[in-house]
N, C-alpha and C positions, 0 to 999 in steps of 0.2 A: 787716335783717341785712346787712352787708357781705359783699362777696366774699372767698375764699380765691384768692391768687395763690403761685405757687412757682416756683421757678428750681432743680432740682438738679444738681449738677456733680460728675463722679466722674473722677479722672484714672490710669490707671495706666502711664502713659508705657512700654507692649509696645517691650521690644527695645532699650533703652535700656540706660543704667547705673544710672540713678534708677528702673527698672521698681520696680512694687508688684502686689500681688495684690489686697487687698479693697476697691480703691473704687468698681470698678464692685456689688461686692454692698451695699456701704452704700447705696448711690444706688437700688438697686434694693427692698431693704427699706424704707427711708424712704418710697418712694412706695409701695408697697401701704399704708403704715403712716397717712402723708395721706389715702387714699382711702378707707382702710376705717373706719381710726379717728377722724379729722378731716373727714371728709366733703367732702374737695376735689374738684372735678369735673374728669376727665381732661383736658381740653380748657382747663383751668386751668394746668396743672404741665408747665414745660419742661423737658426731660433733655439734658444736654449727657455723652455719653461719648466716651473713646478705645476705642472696644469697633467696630475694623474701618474700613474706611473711607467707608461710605456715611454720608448725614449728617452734617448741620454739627458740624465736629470743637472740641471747647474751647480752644480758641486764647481767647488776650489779648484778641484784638478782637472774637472770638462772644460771650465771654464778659460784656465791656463795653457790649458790646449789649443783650444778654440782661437782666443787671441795669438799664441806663437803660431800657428796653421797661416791665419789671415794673414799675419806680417810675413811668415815667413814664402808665403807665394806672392808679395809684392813685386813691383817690379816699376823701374822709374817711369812717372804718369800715371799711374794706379790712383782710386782714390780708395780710402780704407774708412769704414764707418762700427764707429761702435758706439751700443745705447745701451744704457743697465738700470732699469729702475726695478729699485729693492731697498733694504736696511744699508746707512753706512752707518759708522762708530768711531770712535777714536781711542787709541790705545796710548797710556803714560807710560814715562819713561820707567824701566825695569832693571837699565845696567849696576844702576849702585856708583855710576861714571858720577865727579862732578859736572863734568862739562854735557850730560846728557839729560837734558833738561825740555823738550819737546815733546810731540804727539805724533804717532801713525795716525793720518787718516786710512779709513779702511772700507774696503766694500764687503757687505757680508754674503755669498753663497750660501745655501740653500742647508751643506752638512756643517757654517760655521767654519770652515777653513779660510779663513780672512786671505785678501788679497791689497799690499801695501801701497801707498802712497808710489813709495818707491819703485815696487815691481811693475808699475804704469811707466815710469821715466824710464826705466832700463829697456820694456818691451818699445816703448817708443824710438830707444836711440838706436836700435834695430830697423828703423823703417826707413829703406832706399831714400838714398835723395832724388829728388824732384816727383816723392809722393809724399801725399799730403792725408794724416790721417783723426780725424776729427773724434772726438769724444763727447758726449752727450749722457751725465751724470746724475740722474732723478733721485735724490738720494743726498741726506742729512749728512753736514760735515765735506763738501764735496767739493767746496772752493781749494781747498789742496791736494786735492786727488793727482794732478799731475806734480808729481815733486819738481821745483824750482822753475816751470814756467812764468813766464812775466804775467804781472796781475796787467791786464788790461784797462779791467773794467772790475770792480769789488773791493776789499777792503781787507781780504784775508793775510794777507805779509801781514799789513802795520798790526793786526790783530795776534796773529806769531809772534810776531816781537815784543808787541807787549805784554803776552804771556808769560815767554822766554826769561827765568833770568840769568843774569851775569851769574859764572861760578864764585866769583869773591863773595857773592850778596852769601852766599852759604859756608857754614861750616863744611868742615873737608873731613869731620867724625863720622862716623857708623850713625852716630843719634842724630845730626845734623841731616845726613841721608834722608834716615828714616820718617824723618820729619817732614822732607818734602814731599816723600812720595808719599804721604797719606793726605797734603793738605791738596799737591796734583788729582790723587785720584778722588780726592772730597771734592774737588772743584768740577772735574768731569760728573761724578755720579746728583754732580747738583745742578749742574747745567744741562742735564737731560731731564729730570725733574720740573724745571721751571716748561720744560716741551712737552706735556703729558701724563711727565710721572712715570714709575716702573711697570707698571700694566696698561702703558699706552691707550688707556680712556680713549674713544671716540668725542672731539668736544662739538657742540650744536656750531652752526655759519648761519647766517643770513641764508646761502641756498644749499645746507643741509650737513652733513656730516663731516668733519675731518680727524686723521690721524696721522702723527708725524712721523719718517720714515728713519727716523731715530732710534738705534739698539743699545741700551745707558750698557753699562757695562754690568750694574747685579742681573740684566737679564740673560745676557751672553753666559755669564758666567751659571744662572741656572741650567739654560737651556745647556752647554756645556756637560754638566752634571748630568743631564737627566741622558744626553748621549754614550756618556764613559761609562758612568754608573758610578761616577767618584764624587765623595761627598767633601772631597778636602780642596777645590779647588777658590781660590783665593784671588784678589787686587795683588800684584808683584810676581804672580806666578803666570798667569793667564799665557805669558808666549812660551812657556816650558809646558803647560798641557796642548796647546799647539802642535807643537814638536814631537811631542808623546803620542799626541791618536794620529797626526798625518805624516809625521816621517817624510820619507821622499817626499811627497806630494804637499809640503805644507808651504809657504810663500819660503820664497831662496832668503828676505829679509827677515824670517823668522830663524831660518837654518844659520844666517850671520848670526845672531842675536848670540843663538846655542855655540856656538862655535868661540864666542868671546865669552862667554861663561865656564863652557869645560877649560879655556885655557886662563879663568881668572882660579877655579876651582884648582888647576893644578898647580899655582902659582901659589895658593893660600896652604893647598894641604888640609888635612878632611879634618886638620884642628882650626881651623879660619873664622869661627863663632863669631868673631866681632870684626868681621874683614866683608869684602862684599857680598860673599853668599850669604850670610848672617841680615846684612840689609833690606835682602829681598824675601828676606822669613827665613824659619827651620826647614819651613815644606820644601822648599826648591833644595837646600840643601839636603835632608834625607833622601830626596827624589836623585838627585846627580849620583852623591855614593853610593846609593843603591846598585844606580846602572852601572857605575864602573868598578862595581864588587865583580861585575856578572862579564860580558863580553863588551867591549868597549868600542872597540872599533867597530863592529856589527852591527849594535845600537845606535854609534853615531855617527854611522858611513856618511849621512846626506849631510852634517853640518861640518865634518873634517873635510869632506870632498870641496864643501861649498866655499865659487874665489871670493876673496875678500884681500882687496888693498892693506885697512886699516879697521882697527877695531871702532874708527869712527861710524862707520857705513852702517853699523848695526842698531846706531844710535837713534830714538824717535825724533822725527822729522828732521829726519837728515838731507841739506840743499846743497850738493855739490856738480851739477850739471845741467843745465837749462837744454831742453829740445827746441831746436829750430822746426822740424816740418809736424810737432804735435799741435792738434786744438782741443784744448777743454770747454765745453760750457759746461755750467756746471748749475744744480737745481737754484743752489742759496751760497754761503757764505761758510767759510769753514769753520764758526762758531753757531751757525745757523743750523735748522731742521729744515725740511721739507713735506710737503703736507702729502696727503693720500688721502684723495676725497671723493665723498659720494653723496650726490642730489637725488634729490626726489625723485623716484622714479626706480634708482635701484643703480644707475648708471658710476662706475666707480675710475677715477683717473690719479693720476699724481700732477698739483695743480701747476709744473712746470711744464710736462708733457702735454699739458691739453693747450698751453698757455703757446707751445710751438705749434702746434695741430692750426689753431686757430688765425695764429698770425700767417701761416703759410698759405691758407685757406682764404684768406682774406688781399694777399700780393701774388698776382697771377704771373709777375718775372720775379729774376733771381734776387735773394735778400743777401745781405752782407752779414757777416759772424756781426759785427756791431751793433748795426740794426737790430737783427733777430735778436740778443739780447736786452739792448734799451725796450725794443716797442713788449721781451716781456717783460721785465723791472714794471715798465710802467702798468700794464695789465694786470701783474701779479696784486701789487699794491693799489689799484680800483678797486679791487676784488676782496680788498681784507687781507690780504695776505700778507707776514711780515719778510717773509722768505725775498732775498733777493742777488737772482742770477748772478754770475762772474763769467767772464770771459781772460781765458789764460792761454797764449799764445805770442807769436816774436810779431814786432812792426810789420812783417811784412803781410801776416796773413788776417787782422783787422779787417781788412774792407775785401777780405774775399769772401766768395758767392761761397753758403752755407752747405756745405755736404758737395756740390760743386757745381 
């Protein structure tokens, strides 16, 4: 019999503007729920909260930790479990590429050090074969969380694609560029909007309060500010301040990003005004000669270090490898939010996590990933709720027993 391993992450960002109520109680039901019902042994299951400040806090890089630790003590028959309810986001494209027309979906940690779509697929294609490692995503945007898993159950691809467009549909100018990237990132910063708005209002339910687990980008981009202490950070810059406050520790897909930039910057020459660094604003371009006035290689040891095939990899929402032993459920749909909600009483959940609590609560044998998703679909949308689950994973693992 294989070991049980688990990683839970619950982020409620106290004090912030992105604050939430229920994910330290997700994090905290889930694990009784492991131990009692799945018979994981304490000394198995790590808990990453913002709940005070002793203890290693969910930061980017605890967090990145934490996950390569789990995978990297697998072992074949293992089962590996991870839950993260918190803020997800999504980030537009920033290369200046035509052909880079997509979105990071993203989870956000605690200090704001985004963790990619991607960097889920890669930590995945690390996991032994013959173990099976389950994802559990409470969290806006989340139906793409595993890069290029097969949609099951959701709607998220066809929603990609018809985002996505074709490079001919676009000029191949600097103004052509720049045109898309502001009508992309109008399109994000309105489609978090129609979820809340930028100061993520609490809205009234039928049984009491909700707020969606959705981080628009003028928030991040404050919150950002109010961490650096830089007033110049911008839409087109966001994974070049990434790069700048986490360095080593910032996602390997952010260190790509940087690494097809200094080598677009050395390609143009620090006269390139209406070449791609010009695209993505003056800021990113003052900000690169800046740093390679000064020590170059020092400053960007982690993005020259970091392997990259192709300058495509860097690209948002980039699908070039589908995992066989990953599972995703995921809160909603990767144009969707996810809600964070509290009843009378004071009691605060995220209404995907309570929506599994309840169904498991409810079936005394094992549930199948497809079940457990439909019976929540269906409970979510009783409830009022427009949010609705995905299930991402290969034919084989559909009608396997959930967690295991």
């Amino acid at each position: 019999m294989g070991r049980k391993l688990a990683l839970l992450v619950g982020i409620n960002y106290p004090g912030t503007k992105a604050e939430l109520k229920g994910c330290h109680n997700d994090v905290d039901r889930m694990h009784r729920c492991l131990v009692d019902r799945f018979g994981f042994d304490e000394e198995d299951i790590t808990v990453l909260l913002d709940r005070g400040s002793s203890g290693p806090q969910p930061t980017g890089a605890n967090i990145r930790h934490a996950l390569a630790k789990l995978v990297g003590d697998a072992r074949p028959g293992d089962f590996l479990f991870f839950h993260y309810s918190g803020h997800g986001t999504r980030l537009p494209a920033e290369t200046g590429q035509d052909d880079d027309t997509g979105y990071d979906e993203c989870i956000v940690p605690s200090d704001m050090n985004l963790i990619t779509d991607q960097d889920f697929r890669d930590l995945v294609q690390k996991v032994p074969d013959g173990c099976i490692f389950t994802i559990v995503s409470d969290s806006c945007h989340s139906g793409g969380l595993l890069d290029k898993a097969k949609e099951q159950i959701g709607n998220s691809t066809r929603q990609n694609q018809t985002q996505s467009r074709e490079p001919e549909e676009r000029s191949s100018s600097g103004s052509g560029f720049r045109s898309f990237l502001k009508e992309t990132v109008r399109d994000v910063f309105e489609s978090h909007s129609r979820h809340g708005g930028e100061d993520q209002d609490e809205q009234p339910t039928g049984d009491g309060l909700t707020k969606n687990r959705s981080l628009p980008l003028s928030t991040l981009i404050e919150m950002l500010k109010e961490q650096t202490g830089k007033d110049d950070i911008e839409e087109g810059s966001i994974r070049l301040t990434l790069f700048n406050v986490f360095g080593e520790d910032a996602s390997p897909k952010i260190k790509k990003f940087m690494k097809v930039m200094l080598n677009k910057f050395h390609e143009g020459g620090s006269g390139d005004q209406g070449g791609v660094m010009g695209m993505v604003g003056a800021l990113a371009h003052e900000f690169l000669k800046a740093k390679l006035d000064g020590n170059e290689e020092e400053t960007f040891k982690p993005a020259i270090e970091q392997d990259m095939g192709s300058k495509e990899e860097a690209y948002a929402g980039t699908k070039s490898w589908a995992p066989n032993n990953g599972i995703l459920i995921s809160g909603c749909q990767t144009s969707q939010t996810s809600a964070d909600a509290t009843i009378p009483g004071g009691t605060s959940f995220g209404a995907m996590s309570n929506a599994i609590q309840a169904i498991l609560a409810s079936n005394d044998g094992k549930i199948t990933n497809k079940d457990l998703v439909m019976k929540a679909r269906a409970s979510l949308s009783k409830q009022g709720y427009t949010q609705q689950p995905g299930l991402y994973c290969s034919d084989e693992h559909v009608h396997v027993a959930f967690i295991c």
